[in-house]
C-alpha positions as CSV (number, residue, x, y, z in Angstrom):
1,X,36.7,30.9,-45.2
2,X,34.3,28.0,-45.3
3,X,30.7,29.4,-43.7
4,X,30.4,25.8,-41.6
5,X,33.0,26.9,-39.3
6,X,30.5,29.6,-38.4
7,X,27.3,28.2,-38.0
8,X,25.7,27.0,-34.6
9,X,23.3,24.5,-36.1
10,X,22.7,23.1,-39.5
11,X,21.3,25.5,-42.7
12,X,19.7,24.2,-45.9
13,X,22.1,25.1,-48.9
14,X,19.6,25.6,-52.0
15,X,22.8,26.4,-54.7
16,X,26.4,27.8,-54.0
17,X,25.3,31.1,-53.0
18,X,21.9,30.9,-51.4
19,X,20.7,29.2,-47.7
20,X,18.1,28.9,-45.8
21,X,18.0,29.0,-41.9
22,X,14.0,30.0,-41.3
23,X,11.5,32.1,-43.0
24,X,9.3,32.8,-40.1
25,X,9.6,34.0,-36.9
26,X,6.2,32.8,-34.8
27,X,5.7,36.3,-34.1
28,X,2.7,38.2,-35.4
29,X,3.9,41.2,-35.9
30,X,7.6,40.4,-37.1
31,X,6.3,38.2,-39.7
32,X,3.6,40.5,-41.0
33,X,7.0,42.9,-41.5
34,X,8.7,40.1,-43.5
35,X,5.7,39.8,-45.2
36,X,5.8,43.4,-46.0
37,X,9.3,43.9,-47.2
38,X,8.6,40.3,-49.5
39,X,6.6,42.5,-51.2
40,X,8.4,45.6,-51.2
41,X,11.3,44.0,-53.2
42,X,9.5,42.4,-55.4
43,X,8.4,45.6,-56.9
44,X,11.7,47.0,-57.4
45,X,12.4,47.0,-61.4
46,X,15.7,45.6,-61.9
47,X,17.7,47.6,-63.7
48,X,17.3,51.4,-63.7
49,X,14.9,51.4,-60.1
50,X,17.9,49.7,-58.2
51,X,20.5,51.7,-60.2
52,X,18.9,54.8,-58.4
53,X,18.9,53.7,-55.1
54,X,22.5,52.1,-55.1
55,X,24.0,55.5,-56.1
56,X,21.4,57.1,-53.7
57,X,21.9,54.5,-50.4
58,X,26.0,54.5,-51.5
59,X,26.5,57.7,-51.0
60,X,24.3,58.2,-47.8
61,X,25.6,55.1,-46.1
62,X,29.3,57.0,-46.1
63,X,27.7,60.1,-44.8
64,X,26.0,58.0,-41.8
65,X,29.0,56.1,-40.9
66,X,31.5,58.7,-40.8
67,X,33.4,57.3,-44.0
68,X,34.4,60.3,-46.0
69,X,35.0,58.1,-49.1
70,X,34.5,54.5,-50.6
71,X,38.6,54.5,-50.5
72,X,38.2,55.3,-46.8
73,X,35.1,52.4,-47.0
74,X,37.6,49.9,-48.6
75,X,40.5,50.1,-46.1
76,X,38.0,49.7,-43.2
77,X,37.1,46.9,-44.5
78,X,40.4,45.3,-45.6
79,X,40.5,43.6,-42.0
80,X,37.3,42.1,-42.0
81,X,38.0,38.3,-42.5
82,X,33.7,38.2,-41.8
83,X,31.5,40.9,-42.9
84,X,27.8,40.0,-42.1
85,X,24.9,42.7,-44.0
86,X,21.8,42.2,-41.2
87,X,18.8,43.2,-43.1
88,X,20.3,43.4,-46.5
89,X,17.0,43.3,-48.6
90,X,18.3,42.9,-52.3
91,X,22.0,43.0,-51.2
92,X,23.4,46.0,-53.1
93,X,25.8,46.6,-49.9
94,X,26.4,43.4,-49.1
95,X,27.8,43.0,-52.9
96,X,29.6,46.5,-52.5
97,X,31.3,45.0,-49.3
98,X,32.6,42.3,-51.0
99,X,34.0,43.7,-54.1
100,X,35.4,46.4,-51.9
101,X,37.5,43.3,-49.7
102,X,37.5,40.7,-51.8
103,X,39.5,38.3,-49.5
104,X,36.3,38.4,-46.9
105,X,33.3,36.1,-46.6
106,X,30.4,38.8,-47.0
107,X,27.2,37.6,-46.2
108,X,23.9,39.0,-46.4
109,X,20.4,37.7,-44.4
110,X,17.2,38.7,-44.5
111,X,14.0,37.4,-43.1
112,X,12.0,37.8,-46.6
113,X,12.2,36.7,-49.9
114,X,14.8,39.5,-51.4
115,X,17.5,37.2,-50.9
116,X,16.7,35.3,-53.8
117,X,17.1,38.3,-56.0
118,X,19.5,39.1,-54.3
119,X,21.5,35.7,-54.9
120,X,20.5,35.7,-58.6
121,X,21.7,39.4,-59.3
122,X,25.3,39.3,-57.4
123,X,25.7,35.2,-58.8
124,X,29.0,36.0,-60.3
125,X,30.1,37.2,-57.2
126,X,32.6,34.7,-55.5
127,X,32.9,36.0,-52.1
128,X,29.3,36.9,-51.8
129,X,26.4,34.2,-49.8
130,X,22.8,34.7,-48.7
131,X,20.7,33.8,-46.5
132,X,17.3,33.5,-45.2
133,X,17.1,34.1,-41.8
134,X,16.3,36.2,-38.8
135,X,18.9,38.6,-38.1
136,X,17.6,38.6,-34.3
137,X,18.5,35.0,-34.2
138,X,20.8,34.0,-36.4
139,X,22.8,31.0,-37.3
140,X,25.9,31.8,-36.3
141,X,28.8,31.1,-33.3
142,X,29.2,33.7,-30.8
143,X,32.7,35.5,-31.4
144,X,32.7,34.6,-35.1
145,X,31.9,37.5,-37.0
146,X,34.3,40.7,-38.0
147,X,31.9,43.4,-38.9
148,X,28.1,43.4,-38.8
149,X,26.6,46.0,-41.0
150,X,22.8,46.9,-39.8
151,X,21.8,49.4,-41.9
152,X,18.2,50.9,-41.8
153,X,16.8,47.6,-40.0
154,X,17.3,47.0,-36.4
155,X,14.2,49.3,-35.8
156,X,12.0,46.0,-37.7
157,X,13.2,43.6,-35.8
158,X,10.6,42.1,-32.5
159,X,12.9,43.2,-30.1
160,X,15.9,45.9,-31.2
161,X,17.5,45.7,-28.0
162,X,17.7,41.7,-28.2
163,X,18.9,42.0,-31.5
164,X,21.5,44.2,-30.8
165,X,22.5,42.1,-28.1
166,X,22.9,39.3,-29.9
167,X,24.9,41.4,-32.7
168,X,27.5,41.9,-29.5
169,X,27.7,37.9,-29.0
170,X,28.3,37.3,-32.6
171,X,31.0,40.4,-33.1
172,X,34.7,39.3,-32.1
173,X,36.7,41.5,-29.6
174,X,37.3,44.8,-31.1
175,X,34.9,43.8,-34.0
176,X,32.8,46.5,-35.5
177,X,28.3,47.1,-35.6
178,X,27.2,49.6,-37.7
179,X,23.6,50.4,-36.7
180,X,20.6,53.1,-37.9
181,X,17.6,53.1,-36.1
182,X,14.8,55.8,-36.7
183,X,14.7,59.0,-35.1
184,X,10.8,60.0,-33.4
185,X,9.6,63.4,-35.4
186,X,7.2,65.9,-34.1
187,X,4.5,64.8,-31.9
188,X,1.2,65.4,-34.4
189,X,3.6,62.7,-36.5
190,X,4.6,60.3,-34.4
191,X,0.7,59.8,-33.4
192,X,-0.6,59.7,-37.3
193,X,2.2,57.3,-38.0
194,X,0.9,55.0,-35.3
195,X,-2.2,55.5,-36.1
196,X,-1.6,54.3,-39.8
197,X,0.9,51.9,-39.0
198,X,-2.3,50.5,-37.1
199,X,-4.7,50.9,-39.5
200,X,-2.5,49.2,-41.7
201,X,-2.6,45.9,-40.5
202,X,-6.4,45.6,-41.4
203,X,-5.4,46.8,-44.9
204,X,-5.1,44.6,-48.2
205,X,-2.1,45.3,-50.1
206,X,-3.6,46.4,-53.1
207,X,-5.0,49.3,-50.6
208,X,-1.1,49.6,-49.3
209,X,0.0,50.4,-52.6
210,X,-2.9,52.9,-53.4
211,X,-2.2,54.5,-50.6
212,X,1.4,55.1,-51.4
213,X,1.1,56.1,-54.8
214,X,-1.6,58.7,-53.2
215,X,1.2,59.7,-50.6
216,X,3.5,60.2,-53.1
217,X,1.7,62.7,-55.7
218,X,1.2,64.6,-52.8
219,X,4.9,65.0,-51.4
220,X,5.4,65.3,-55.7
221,X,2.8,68.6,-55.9
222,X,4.2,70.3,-52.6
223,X,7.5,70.0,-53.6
224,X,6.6,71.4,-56.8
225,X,5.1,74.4,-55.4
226,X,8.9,75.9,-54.3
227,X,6.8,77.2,-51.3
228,X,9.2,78.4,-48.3
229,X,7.9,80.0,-45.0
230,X,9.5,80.5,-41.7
231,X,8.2,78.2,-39.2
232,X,7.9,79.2,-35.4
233,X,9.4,76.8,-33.0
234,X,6.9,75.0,-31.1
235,X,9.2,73.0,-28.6
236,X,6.0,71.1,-26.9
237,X,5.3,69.4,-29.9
238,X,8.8,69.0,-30.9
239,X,8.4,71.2,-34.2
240,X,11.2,73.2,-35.2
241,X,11.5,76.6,-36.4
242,X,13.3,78.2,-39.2
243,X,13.0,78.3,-43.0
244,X,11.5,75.3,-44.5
245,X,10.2,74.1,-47.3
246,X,5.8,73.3,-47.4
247,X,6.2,69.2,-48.4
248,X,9.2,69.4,-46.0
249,X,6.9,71.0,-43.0
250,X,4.5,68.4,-43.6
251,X,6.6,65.4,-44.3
252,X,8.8,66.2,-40.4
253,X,5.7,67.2,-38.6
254,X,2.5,65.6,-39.7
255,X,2.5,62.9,-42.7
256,X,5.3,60.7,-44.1
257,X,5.0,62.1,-47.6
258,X,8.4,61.3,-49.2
259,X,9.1,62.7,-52.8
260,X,12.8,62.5,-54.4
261,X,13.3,63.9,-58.2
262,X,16.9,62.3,-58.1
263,X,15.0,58.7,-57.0
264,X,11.9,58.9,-58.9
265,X,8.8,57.9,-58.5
266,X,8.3,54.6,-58.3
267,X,11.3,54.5,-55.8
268,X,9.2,57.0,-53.6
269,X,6.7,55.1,-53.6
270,X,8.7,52.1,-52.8
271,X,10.0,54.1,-49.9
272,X,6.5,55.6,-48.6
273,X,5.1,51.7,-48.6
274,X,8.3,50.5,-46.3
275,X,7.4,53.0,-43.8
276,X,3.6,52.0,-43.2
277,X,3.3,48.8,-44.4
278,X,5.9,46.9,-41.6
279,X,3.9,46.2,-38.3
280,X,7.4,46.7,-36.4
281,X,9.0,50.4,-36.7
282,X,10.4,51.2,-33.7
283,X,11.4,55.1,-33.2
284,X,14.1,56.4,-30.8
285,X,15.4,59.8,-29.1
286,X,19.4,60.5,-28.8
287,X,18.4,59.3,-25.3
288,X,16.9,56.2,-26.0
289,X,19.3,54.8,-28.9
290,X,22.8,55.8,-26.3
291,X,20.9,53.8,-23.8
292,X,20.5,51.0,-26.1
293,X,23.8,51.6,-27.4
294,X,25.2,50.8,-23.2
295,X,22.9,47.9,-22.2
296,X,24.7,46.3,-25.2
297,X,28.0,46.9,-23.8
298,X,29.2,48.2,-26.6
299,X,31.6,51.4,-27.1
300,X,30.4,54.1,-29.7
301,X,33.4,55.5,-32.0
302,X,31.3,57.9,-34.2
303,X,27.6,59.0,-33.9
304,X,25.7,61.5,-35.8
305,X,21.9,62.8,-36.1
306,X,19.9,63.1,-38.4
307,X,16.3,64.4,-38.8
308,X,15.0,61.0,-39.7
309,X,17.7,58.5,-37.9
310,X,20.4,58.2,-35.7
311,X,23.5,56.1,-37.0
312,X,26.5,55.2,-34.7
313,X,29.5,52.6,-35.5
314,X,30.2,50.7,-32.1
315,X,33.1,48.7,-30.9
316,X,33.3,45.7,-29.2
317,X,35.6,46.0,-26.5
């Protein structure tokens, strides 16, 4: 599959496996979150720090998609002549798509500069291209695409709604999204986080990274405590009851403090940064994401819920 039988308008090719469309979008706000993610994957350390998050985001992804294997993975995708990864940062599931089918054209785009670690670590790849690009607007023809894989970045985009529009144009009939968009948490969250996510924009970097690095020793020390209490439900504020963990009460209801043994730190802290640092991070109800789901016209095969998102694979009919 040659990729100029898919593209709309003209890309620059910079070597075999690496294009660029555009590296900026004119808008504020969506560029400030390229900016931010730029720097996000620069700071991921090569070998061991992206070891943990494939094995981590791997096996995730098949929970969130309804795929009860990578066997099950594989033979989804061994129809998919055109597999496109929208968002695909340093393109760990862009490459596991296309040495899963290795008959497909994967591609993976990003807005920010990951894709050129992304083209240097997955080189030897044959079936594997990047490129730079809006994922909201992208290069290619309507009807072109097989599968469109949006995984933990629609929610960054200017417009989600647009962009998932646009992922309907590009799909071909009976051609597959997978989409993740973030779920709102309790109410004394969802105001801090906007409050930060504010505050953030006035912020130097260096301060970004203090501040996640502070985030993260504290989600490190609560977890550490092994502290359980039963929570009452307080439905007005959307905080559930039950048993629950301290650093998990806090983290759901009042302060994204995310701590994960299995990732590590520096991955924690790589994952508290992401969440403050991009000016656009949308946050849905069930509600709100189905409605999204129908202005698309698109058909929803499998859905679940999750305390932080809400994943569904959708059909084009």
């Amino acid at each position: 599959m040659y990729l100029d039988v898919l593209l709309c308008r003209k890309i620059d090719k910079i070597k075999d496996n690496l294009f660029i469309d555009k590296s900026i979008s004119g808008f504020q706000n969506q560029d400030a979150t390229t900016d931010a993610f730029s720097d996000k994957w620069k700071q991921l350390k090569e070998d061991e720090d992206l070891k943990k998050v494939n094995i981590f985001q791997k096996d995730w992804f098949l929970k969130l998609y309804g795929l009860e294997s990578e066997d099950i993975l594989k033979k989804f995708l061994s129809d998919k002549k055109v597999i496109l990864d929208a968002g695909c940062g340093v393109g760990y599931k862009a490459a596991w798509f296309a040495e899963l089918n290795p008959n497909s054209l994967v591609i993976g785009m990003d807005f920010s500069e990951s894709v050129y670690q992304a083209a240097e670590l997955y080189k030897e790849i044959p079936n594997l291209i990047f490129i730079r690009g809006d994922i909201a607007h992208t290069c290619f023809k309507e009807n072109s695409l097989d599968f469109i894989n949006c995984d933990q970045v629609i929610h960054h985009t200017e417009d989600p709604q647009k962009t998932l529009n646009h992922f309907q144009s590009l799909i071909v009939s009976n051609g597959v999204i997978n989409v993740y968009v973030y779920a709102k948490k309790a109410v004394p969250r969802e105001m801090l986080d906007d409050h930060f996510r504010n505050l953030c924009k006035e912020v130097s970097k260096d301060d970004l990274w203090k501040l996640s690095e502070q985030l993260t020793e504290l989600g490190k020390r609560l977890s550490e405590l092994n502290l359980k209490f039963e929570c009452p439900e307080i439905p007005l504020l959307n905080i559930k009851g039950g048993e629950i963990d301290i650093q998990r009460f806090i983290y759901w209801n009042f302060m994204k403090i995310f701590w994960n043994k299995e990732l590590g730190y520096h991955n924690s802290v790589l994952t508290n940064y992401d969440w403050y640092s991009p000016a656009n991070a949308y946050r849905y109800s069930q509600t709100e994401f189905e409605e999204m789901i129908k202005i698309a016209q698109l058909k929803s095969e499998f859905f679940r819920t999750e305390a932080a998102c809400y994943t569904a694979r959708l059909r084009k009919q």
